[in-house]
N, C-alpha and C positions, 0 to 999 in steps of 0.2 A: 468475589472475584468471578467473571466468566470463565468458562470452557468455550473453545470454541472448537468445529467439527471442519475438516476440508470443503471445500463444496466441488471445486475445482482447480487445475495448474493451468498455467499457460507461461508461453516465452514471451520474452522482451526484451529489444536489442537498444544494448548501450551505444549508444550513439557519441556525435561531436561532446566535449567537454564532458562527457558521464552521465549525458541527458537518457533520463531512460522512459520512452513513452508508454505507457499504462491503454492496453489494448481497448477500442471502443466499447466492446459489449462488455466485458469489467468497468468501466468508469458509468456505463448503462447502471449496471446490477449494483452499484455502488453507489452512484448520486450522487459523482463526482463531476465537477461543472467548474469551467475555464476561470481562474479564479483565486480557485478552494485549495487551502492549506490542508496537507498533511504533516501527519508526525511520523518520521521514523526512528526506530528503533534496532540497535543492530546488538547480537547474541551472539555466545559463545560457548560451546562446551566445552566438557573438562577436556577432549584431546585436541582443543584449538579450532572445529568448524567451524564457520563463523556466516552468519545466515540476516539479512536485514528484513524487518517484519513494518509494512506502512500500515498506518489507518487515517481516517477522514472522520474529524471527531462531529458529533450530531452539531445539525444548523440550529442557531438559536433564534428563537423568533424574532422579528424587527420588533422594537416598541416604537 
């Protein structure tokens, strides 16, 4: 199992229909490109916060 460490936050405004746009220099540092599927995940603790966590699983090579 990873750990993983903050690197940075930023905002993100929910837009039309709950679209929520993923700021440019994040989707840079992330290697996210017009396209690409994410997975998300959404969390809960025991007093009910409730937090959604995206990732962008590694490219697979073409064969």
């Amino acid at each position: 199992m990873a750990i993983y460490r903050t690197l940075y936050y930023g905002d993100v405004v929910v837009g039309v229909g709950g679209r929520i746009t993923v700021p440019q220099d994040m989707r840079e540092d992330l290697g996210i490109d017009e396209g690409d599927t994410l997975t998300v995940r959404v969390e809960e603790t025991h007093t009910g916060a409730r937090q959604i966590v995206l990732w962008r699983a590694e490219q697979q090579p073409e064969e």
